[in-house]
N, C-alpha and C positions, 0 to 999 in steps of 0.2 A: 757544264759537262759533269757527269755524276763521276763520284769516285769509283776506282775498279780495286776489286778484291784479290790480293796477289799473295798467295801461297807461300811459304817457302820453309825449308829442311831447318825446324827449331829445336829447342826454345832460342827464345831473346838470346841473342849475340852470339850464335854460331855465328860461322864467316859466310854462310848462304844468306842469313840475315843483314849480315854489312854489303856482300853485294845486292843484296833487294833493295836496300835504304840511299845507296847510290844512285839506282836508275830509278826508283818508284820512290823519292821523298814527298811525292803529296798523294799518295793511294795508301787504301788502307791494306797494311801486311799483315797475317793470319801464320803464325807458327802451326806448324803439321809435324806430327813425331818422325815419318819415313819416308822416303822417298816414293816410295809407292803410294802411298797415300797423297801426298802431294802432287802424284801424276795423275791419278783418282779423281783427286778433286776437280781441277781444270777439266779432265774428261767429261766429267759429271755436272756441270757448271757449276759447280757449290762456289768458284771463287771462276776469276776473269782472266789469271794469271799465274804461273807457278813458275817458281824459280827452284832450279835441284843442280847440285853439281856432278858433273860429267868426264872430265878429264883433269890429272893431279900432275905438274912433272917433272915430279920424284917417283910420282906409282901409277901414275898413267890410268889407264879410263875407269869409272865408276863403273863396273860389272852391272851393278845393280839397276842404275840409270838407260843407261844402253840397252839392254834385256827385256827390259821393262816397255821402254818403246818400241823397240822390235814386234814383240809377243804379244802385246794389253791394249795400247793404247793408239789410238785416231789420233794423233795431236801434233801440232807445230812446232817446231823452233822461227821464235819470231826475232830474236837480238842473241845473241854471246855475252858473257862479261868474264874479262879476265881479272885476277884482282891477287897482287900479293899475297904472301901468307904467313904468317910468324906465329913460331907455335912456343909457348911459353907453359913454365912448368909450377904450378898454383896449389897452395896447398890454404887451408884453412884457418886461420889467423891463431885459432888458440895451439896450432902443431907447427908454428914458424921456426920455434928454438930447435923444435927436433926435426925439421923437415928431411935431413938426410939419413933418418930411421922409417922413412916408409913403409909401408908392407903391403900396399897394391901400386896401379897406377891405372887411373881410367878414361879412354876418349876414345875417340872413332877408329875405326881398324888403319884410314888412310895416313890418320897423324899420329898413332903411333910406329905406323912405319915409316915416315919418314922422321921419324926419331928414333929409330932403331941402335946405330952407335951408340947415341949420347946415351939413351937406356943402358945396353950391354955392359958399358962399359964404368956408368955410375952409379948402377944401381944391379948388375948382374944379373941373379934368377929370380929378383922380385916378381911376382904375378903381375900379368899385364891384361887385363877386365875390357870390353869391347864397349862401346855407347853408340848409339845412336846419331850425335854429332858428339862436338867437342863441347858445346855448350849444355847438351845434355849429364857429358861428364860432372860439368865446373858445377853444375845445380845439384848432383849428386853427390859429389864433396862436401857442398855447403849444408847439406841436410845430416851430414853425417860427422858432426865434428869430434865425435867420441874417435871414430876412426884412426889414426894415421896413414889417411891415404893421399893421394895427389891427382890431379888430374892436367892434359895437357888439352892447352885453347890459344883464343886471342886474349887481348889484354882486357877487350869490350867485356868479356864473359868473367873477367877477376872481380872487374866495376861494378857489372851485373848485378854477380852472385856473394859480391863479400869477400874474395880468395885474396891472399898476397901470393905474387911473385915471386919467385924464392931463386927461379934460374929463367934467363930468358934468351931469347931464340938459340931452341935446342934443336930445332932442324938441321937432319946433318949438310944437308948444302945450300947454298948460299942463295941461287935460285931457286925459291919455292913458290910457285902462282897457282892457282886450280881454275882453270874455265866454267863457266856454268851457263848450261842453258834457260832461257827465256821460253816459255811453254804456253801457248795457247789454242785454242780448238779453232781458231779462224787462220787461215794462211796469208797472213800480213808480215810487213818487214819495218820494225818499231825506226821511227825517226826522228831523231834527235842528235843534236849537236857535240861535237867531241868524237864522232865513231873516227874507228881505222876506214882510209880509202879503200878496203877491197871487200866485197861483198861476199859470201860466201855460202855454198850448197851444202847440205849435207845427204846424203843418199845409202839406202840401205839394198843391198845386191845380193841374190844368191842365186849359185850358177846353175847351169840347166840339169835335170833331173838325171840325164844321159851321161854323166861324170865323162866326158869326153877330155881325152889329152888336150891340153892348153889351152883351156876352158878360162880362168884365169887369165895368160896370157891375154887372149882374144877381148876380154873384158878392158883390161887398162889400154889396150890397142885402142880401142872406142874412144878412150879419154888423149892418148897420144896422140893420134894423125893429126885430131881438132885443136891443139894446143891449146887442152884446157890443161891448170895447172891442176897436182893432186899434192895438198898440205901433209893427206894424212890419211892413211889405209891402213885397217885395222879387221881381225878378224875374230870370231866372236862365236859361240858351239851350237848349233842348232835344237839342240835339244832332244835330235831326234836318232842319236847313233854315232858312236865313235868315227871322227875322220868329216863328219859333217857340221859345215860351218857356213856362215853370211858373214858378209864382207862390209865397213864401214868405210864408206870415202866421203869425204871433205873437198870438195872442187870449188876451185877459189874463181867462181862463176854464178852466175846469175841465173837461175833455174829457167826463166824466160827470154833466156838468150838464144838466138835460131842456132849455134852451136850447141849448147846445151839440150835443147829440145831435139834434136837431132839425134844427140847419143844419147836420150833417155829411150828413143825408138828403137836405136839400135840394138844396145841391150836387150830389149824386148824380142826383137825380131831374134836374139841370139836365142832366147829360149830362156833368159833368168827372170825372174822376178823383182821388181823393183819399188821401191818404197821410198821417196822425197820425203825428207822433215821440214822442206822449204829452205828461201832463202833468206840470208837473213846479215846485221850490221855486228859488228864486235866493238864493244867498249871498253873501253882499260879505266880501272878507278885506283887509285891509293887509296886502300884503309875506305874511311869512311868517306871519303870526299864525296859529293854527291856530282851526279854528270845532268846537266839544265838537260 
């Protein structure tokens, strides 16, 4: 069996990298600067597989992710990975003595907001620099050790890139996990050992053109009468006018279940447009563990 080419939101040791090296330790994994590129790629078959993250929760869904699929791209969710997160505050070995004279701080928009307190409060109005991920941070750090700056990541991206740890898990709360989707252009359901027992849909809805009273309503109705479950409903801006949005549900069902198929008709029949990313298994990893 040939190796498959699997994408994912780098460089070397972001935390999309530790979730790819979990479920994909014998495929070859290809760091991509952005999410959208990343989703590109798999579109475009330049790789077999992309891994990007999707939902954070402390800050909840990646805009970028979501949108992205909505708007661009043909493609799958074929597995979940959920995967802790600890985000630690790294600075450059020859600025260790002075590490609490910083005068930036740089990582991805999601982990610096979920460090938002411990920022405010230990570091006040120092500048806060956006990256790419967090690992992009830690790399920018390292290239720049004239600086006094810092960056926030995992521990893998300190090892990476050369950084000490100067303060660690600065996450203001204690549960920090980020889900991330499994992405491919074939609609399959990856199977392997260790998943959660519930299978799960993901579907994208937008309601009938006719902005009819209880249009909404009438949509989760389709999911209630059938007792399907709904994990997670989320709404997201159409792009095309204030007040105009599609809807993200997560139904903890199996897209080829005759209840399922059922309300994907329905729906239809209602007048919305509808868009499966498939169904697909959730795996949970610590850190780097890898899942057979």
């Amino acid at each position: 069996m040939s190796t498959q080419k699997v994408a994912f939101l780098g460089p070397q040791a972001s935390f999309t990298h530790l979730a790819s090296k979990a479920l994909f330790q014998d495929e070859m994994l290809v760091p991509i600067r952005t999410i959208p590129e990343c989703i590109e790629a798999v579109s475009n078959g330049k790789v077999d597989i992309a891994v990007v993250p999707v939902e954070n929760a402390l800050e909840g869904i990646v805009p970028l992710t979501i949108d992205y699929l909505f708007h661009e791209a043909d493609v799958y969710v074929i597995a979940e990975i959920q995967a802790p997160i600890e985000q630690h505050l790294m600075v450059h070995p020859n600025n260790k003595e002075k590490w609490e004279e910083i005068t930036t701080v740089y990582s991805h928009p999601h982990a610096l907001a979920q460090c938002h307190k411990y920022l405010y409060y230990r570091f006040g109005k120092v500048p806060l620099e956006q990256s790419t991920s967090t690992a992009a941070a830690a790399k920018y750090v390292s290239e720049n050790e004239q600086a006094c700056i810092a960056a926030i990541g995992n521990a893998s991206a300190a090892v990476e890139y050369g950084l000490e740890i100067v303060e660690q898990n600065i996450h203001d709360f204690h549960f920090n996990h980020t889900r991330f989707f499994v992405l491919s252009k074939k609609n399959h359901c990856i199977q392997k050992s260790g998943h959660i027992n519930q299978v799960k849909t993901t579907v994208m809805v937008t309601l009938p053109k006719d902005d009819r009273s209880g249009a909404l309503h009438q949509v989760l109705s389709v999911f209630a009468w059938r007792q399907l479950n709904l994990s997670k409903i989320e709404s997201r801006p159409l792009k095309t006018g204030l007040g105009h949005y599609f809807f993200i549900v997560d139904v903890l069902e199996d897209e080829r279940r005759p209840m399922m198929i059922g309300a994907m008709e329905e729906l239809k029949a209602l007048g919305c447009e509808v868009k499966s990313l498939g169904s697909y298994n959730t795996y949970e990893t610590r850190s780097e563990a890898p899942i057979k």
